[in-house]
C-alpha positions as CSV (number, residue, x, y, z in Angstrom):
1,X,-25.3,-18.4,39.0
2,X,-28.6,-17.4,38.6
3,X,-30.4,-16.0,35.1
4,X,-30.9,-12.5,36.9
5,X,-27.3,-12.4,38.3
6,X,-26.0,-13.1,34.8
7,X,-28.4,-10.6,32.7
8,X,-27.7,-8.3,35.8
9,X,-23.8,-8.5,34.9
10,X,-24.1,-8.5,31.4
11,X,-26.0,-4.9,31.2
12,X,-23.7,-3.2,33.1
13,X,-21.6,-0.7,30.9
14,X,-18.0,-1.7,30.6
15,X,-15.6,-1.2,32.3
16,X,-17.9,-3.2,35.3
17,X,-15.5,-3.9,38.2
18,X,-13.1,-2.1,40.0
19,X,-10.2,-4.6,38.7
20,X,-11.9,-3.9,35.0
21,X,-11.5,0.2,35.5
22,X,-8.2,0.2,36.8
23,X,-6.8,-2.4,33.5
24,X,-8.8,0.0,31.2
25,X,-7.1,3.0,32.6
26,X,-3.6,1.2,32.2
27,X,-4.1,0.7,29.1
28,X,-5.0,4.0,28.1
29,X,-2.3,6.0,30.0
30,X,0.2,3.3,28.5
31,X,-1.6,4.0,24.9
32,X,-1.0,7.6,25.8
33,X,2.8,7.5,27.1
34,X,3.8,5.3,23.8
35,X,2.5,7.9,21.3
36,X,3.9,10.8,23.6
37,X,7.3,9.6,24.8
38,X,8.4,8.7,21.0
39,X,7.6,12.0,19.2
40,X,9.0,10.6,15.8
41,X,5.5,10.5,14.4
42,X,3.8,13.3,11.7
43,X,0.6,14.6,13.2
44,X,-0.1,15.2,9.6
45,X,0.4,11.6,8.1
46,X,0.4,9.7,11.7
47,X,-2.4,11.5,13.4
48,X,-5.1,9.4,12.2
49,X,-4.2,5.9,13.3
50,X,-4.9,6.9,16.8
51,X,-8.6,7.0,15.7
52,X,-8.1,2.8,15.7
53,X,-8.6,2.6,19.1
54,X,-12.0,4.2,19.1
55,X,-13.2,2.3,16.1
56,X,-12.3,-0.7,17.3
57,X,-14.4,-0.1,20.4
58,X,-17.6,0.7,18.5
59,X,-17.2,-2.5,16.7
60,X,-17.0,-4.6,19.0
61,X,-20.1,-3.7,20.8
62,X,-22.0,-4.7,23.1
63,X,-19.5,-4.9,25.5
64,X,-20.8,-7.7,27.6
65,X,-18.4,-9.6,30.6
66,X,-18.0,-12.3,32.4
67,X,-19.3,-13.1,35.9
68,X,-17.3,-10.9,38.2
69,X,-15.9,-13.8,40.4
70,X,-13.4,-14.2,37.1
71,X,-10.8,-11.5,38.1
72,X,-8.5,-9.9,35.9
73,X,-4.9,-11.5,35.7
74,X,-2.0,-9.4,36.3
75,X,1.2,-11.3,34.9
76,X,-0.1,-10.0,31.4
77,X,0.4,-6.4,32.4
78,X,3.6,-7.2,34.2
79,X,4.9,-8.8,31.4
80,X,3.2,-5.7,28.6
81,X,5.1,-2.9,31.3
82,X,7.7,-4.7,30.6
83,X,8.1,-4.8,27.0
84,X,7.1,-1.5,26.8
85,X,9.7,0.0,29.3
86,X,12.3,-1.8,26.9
87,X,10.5,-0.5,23.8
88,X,11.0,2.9,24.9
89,X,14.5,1.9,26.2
90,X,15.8,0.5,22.8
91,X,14.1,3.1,21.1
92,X,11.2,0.5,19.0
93,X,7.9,1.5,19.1
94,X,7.0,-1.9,17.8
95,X,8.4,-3.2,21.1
96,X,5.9,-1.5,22.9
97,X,3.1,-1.6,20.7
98,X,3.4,-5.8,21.6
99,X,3.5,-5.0,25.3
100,X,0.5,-2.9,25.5
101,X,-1.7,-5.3,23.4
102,X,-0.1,-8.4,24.8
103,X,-2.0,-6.5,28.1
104,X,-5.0,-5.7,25.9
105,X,-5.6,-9.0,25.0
106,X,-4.7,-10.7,28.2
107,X,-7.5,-8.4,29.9
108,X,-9.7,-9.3,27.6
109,X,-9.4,-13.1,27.2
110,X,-10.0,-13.0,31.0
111,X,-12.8,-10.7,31.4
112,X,-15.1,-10.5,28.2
113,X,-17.5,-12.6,26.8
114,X,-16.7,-15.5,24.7
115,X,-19.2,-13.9,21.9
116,X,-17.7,-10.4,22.5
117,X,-14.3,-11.7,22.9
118,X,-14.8,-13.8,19.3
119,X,-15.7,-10.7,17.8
120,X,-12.7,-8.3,19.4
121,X,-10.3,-11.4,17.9
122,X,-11.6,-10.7,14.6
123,X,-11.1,-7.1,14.7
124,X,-7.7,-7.7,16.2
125,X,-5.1,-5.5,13.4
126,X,-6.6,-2.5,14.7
127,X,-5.0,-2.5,18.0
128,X,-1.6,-3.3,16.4
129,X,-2.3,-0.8,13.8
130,X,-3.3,2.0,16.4
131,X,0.2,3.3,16.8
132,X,2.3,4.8,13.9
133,X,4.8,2.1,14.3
134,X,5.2,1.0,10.4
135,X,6.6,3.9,9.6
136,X,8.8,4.6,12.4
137,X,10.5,1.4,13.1
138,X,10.1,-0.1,9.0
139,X,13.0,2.1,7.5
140,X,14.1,-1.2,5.1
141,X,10.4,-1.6,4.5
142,X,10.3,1.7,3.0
143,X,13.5,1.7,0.3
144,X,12.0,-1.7,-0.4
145,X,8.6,0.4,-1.3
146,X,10.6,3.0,-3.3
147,X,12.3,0.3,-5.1
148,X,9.0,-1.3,-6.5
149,X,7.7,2.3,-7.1
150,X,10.4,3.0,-9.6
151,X,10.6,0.0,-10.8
152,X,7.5,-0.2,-12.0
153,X,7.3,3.1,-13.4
154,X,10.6,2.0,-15.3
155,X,8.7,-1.0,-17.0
156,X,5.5,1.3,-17.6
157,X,7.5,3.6,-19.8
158,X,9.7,1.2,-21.6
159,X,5.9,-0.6,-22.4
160,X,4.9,2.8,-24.0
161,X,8.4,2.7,-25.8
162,X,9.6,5.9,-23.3
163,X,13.2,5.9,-23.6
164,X,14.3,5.3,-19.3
165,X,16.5,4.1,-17.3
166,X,16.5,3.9,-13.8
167,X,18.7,4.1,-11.2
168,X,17.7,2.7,-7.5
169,X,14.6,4.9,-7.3
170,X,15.5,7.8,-9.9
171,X,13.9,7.3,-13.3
172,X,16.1,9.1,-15.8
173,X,13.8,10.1,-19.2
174,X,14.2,12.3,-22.3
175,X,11.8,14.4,-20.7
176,X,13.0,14.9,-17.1
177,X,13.8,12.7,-14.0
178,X,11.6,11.3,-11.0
179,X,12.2,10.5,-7.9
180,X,10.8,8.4,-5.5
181,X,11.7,10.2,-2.0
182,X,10.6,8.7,0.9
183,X,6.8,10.3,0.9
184,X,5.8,8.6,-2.2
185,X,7.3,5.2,-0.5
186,X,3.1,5.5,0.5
187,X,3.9,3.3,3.9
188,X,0.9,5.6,5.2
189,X,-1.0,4.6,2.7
190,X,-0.3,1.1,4.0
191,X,-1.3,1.4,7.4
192,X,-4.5,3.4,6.2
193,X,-6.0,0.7,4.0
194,X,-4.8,-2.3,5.7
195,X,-7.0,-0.2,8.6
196,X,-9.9,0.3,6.0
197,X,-9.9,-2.9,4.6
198,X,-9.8,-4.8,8.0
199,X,-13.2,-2.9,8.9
200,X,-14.6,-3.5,5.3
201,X,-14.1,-7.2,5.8
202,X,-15.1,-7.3,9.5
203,X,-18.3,-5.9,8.2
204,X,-19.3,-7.6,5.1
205,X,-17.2,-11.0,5.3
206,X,-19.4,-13.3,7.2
207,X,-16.9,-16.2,6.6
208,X,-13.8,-16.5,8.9
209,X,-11.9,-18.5,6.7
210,X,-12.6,-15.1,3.9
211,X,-12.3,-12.7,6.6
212,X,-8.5,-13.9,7.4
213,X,-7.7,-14.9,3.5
214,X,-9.1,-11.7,2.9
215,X,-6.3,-9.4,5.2
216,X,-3.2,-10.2,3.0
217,X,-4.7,-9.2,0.0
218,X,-5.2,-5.9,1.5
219,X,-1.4,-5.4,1.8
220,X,-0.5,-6.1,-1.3
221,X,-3.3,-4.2,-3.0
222,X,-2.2,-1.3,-0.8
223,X,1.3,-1.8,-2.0
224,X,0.2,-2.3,-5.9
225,X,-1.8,0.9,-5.3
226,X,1.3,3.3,-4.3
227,X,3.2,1.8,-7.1
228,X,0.0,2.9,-9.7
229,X,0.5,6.2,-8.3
230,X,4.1,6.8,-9.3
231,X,3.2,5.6,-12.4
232,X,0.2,7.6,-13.0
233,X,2.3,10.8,-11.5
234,X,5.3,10.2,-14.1
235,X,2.8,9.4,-17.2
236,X,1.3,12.8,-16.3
237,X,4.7,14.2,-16.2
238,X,5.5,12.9,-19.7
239,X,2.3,13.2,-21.6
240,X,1.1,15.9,-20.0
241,X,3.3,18.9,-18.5
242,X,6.5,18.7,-15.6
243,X,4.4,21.0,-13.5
244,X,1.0,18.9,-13.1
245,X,3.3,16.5,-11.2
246,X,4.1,19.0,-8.0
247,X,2.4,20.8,-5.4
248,X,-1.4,20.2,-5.2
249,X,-1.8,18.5,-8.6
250,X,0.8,15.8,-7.1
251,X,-1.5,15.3,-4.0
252,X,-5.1,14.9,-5.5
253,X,-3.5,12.4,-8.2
254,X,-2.4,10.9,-5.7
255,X,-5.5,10.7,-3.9
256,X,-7.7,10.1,-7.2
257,X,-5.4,6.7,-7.6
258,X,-6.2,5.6,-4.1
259,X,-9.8,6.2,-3.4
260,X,-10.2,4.3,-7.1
261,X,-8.5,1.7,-5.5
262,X,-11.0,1.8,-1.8
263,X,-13.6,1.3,-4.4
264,X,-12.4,-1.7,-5.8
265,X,-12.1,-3.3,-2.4
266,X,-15.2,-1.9,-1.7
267,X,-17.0,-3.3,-4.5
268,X,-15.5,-6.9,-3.0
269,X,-16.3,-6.8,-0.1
270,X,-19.8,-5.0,-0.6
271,X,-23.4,-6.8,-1.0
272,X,-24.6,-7.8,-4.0
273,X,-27.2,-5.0,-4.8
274,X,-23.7,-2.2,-4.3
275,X,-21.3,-4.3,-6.2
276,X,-20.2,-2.9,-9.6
277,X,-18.5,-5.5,-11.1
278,X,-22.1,-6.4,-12.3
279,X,-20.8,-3.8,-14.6
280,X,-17.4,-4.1,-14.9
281,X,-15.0,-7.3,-15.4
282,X,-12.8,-8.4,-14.3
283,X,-12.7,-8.1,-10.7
284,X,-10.6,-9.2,-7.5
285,X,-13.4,-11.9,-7.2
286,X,-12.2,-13.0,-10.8
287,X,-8.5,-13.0,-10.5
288,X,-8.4,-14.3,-6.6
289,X,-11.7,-17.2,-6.8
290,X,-10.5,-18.5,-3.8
291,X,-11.5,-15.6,-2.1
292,X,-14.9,-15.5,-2.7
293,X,-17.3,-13.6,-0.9
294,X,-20.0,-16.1,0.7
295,X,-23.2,-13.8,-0.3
């Protein structure tokens, strides 16, 4: 193929063939039909992940493709209708949520360009995480979270001699009892930094091998993080008043735990100039040095 035929192919905006528009609307009437035929979702706590899809778009550009003598394959949308006809059958989003990116990345092993398709591999948790499936179909992931919530709120107190006991996930003190309902299991708080931190890393981890090393420690920083919330919600309970642990008081805690938490990954992943543990030691760099960033 000639260098005009290919630089003639390559600035076409995506989707560029007829085979190409007709995938890309599969996929997003199938996106569509899983978030609207399973309505067990909160718009409230869910609502966001749907912003994935978009996100990972923008990253990924350029979109650039392949000549368009390469057609698209159809067994992997055969086999992705599939999987999500008996997702929606068995009732398990996660079901579907494998058939539609099973077609996803079929489509786009096929069709894209071996830089653009390198990059879309990278970014590749986002399209799993753009359905609200954690939450729906993890129920045993969530006691499991409550456990480890009130667990270690049990072992906070008893450090700061605080007579308590606890019972599956009810703490039992002099002052009064908490319990860790299924909200504060934080599995959105999950989804929502493993989300974060994947697009933090895509964007500051040059390295591959850091990039992927990179992704677990995101889950289990988002896991340690829910669990320094209970335990900053019952010390404020405790030390401070009953009441500051409820209503709005409850929320922003919540939220001041968290976002202190984004910075810390931040401040990993982040260039030199922006990092503050220039400042402040020890950091994730200093308990985890096989992780460290290549800058």
């Amino acid at each position: 193929m000639s260098r005009e035929g290919t630089r003639c192919c390559c600035a076409k905006k995506w989707p560029v063939t007829r085979q190409d528009r007709l995938a890309f609307l599969f996929l997003l009437c199938a996106a569509a039909a899983i978030w609207l035929t399973d309505r067990r979702w909160d718009p409230g706590d869910d609502g966001v992940v749907v912003l994935c899809l978009p996100l990972f778009a923008f990253l990924v550009r350029p979109w650039r493709w392949k000549d368009e003598s390469v057609g698209v394959p159809w067994w992997p949308f055969v086999v992705g209708t599939v999987f999500m006809i008996l997702g929606h059958a068995v009732t398990i989003m996660a079901v579907s949520v494998a058939g539609w990116n099973m077609a996803l990345w079929g489509w786009l092993s096929a069709r894209a360009d071996k830089q653009v398709f390198a990059r879309a591999l990278r970014l590749a948790p986002l399209p799993v995480l753009s359905f609200p499936w954690i939450p729906i179909d993890c129920g045993f992931l969530i006691w499991w979270l409550r456990l480890f919530g009130a667990w270690g709120m049990e072992q906070c107190l008893v450090l700061l001699d605080v007579n308590a006991t606890r019972n599956l996930t009810t703490v039992t003190t002099p002052y009064g009892s908490f319990s860790v309902i299924r909200q504060c299991a934080g599995i959105n708080t999950l989804q929502s930094m493993t989300i974060v931190g994947t697009v933090l890393a895509y964007l500051n981890l040059r390295s591959r091998t850091n990039y992927w090393r990179f992704l677990p420690v995101i889950v289990g920083v988002a896991i340690l993080t829910n669990s320094i919330r209970i335990v900053a919600i019952g010390l404020v309970g405790i030390f401070i008043g009953m009441k500051y642990t409820e209503g709005e008081m409850h929320t922003w805690l919540g939220w001041i735990v968290v976002m202190a938490v984004f910075a810390l990954l931040l401040d990993y992943v982040a260039e030199p100039r922006l990092r503050v543990r220039r400042f402040v030691r020890p950091s994730l760099e200093d308990w985890l040095p096989g992780l460290r960033s290549p800058h």
